[in-house]
N, C-alpha and C positions, 0 to 999 in steps of 0.2 A: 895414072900419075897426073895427067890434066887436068883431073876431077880435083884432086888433090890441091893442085895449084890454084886451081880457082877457087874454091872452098876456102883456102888462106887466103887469098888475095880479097873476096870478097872480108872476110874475118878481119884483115888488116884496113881494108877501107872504112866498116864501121868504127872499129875502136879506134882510128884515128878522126873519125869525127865525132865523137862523144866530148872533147875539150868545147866543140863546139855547140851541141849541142846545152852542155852544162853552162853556157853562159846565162840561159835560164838557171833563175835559181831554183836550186835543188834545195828539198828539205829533207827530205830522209837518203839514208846509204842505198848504196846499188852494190851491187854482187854482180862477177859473173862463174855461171858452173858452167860445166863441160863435164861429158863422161864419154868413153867409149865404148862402143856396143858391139857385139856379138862377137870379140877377141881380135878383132879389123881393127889397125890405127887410123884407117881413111873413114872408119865408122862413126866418125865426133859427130856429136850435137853439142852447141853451146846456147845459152839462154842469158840475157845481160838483162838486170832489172832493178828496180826501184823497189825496196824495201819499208814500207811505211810501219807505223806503230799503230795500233788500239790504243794509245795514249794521244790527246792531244798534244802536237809539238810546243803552242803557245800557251796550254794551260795546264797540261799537265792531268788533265779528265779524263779518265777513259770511254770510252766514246764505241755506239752501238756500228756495227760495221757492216755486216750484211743484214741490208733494209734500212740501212741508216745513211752509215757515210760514202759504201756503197750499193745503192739504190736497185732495187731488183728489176727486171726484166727492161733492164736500161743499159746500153754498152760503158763498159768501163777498162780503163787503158790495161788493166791486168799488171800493179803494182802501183809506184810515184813517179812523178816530176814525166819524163817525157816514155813514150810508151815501152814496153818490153822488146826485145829482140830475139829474135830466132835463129841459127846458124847451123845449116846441116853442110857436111862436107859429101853426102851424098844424096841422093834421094828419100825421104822415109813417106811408110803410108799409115796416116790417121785415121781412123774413121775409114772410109770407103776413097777415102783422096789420097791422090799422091801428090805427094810434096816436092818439088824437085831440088836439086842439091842448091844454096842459097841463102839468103841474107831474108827476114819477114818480119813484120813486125804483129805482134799476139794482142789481143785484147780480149773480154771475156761479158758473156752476158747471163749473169745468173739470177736463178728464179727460185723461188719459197717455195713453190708447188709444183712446176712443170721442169722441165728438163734445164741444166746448164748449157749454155753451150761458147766452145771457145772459137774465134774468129781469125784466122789466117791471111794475113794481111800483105800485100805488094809490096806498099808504098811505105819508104823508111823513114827516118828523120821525124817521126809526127811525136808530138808534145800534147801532153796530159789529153784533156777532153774541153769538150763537146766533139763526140764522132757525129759526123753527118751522114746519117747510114744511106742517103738517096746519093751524095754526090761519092762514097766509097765503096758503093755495088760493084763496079768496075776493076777496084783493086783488090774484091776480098779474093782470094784462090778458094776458101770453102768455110765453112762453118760445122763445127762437128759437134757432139754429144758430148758433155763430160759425165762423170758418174761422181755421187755427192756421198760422204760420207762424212759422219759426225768424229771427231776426235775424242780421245782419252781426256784430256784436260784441255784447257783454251790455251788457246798458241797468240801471244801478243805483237810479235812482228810478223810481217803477213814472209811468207817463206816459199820457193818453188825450187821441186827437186827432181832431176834425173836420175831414176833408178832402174837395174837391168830388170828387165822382167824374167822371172825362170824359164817362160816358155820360150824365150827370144826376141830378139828388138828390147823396147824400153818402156816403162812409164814416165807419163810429164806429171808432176801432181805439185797442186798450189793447196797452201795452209794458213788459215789463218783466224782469229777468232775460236769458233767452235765446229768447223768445217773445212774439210779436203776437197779439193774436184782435184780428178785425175782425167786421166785420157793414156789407154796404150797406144803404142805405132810399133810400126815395124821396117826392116830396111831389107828392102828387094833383096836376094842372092846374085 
């Protein structure tokens, strides 16, 4: 039940700092999901983000996104305006990491050739880019593997979703352009 409490308490400190945060001006919408996992209501993950378009917002062009606007095997916030958010209400494990239950902020470094990989981050409140990856060694908790997969048709708002996975626990998967990276996790028993 503590778990519980803090997991809201921290969920209620972020979303009450997002007014402030958006005093940076935002260009594109922000979404938040949540889903529940493995039939546990203390099971939530929630993810709060910035939703940007393949259309330019000032011109109206659409605009080349991965290896373009953005930039391969170079950190990027993982959506718009200020960076993504992470919210487990209990512990989950990504990759070989454990996450523990908490408040993170996500960013993502994806490659044309070599492996994606997404970056699990401490320190909250960070705004768009340049990530300084020497001065935030300290705050990453881990950096995992994503797996790349091409889409059906091109997805023009970039999009990120929680979905159960049938074997248990959840997938995180970002979409957008003509490419998905995913990542499963899982939540301790």
């Amino acid at each position: 039940m503590n778990k519980i409490k803090s997991a809201l308490a921290i969920a209620a400190i972020v979303i009450s700092a997002l007014p402030l945060m958006a005093q940076q001006k935002r260009i594109s919408p922000h979404e938040t999901i949540s889903e529940v996992f493995d039939g546990k209501r203390d099971n939530r993950v929630m993810i709060i983000y910035g939703r940007p378009y393949s259309k330019d917002p000032k011109t109206g062009e659409v605009r080349k996104i991965w290896g373009g606007l953005v930039p391969y095997d170079k950190v990027w916030r993982t959506g718009a305006d200020e960076a993504t958010t992470l919210i487990t209400q209990k512990g989950i494990i990504i990759g070989d990491t454990t996450i523990p239950a908490g408040a993170y902020t996500l960013f993502t470094v994806p490659s044309e050739t070599g492996t994606s990989r997404l970056i699990i981050n401490k320190k909250l409140g960070q705004w768009g880019i340049p990530y300084n990856e020497k001065a935030e060694a300290a705050n990453e908790l881990a950096r995992v593997d994503l797996k790349r997969d091409a889409t059906d048709k091109p997805v023009d708002q970039f999009t990120m979703a929680l979905e159960k996975n049938p074997a248990g626990g959840g997938l995180l998967k970002m979409t957008w352009e003509t490419n998905m990276l995913s990542v499963a996790f899982t939540i301790p028993k």
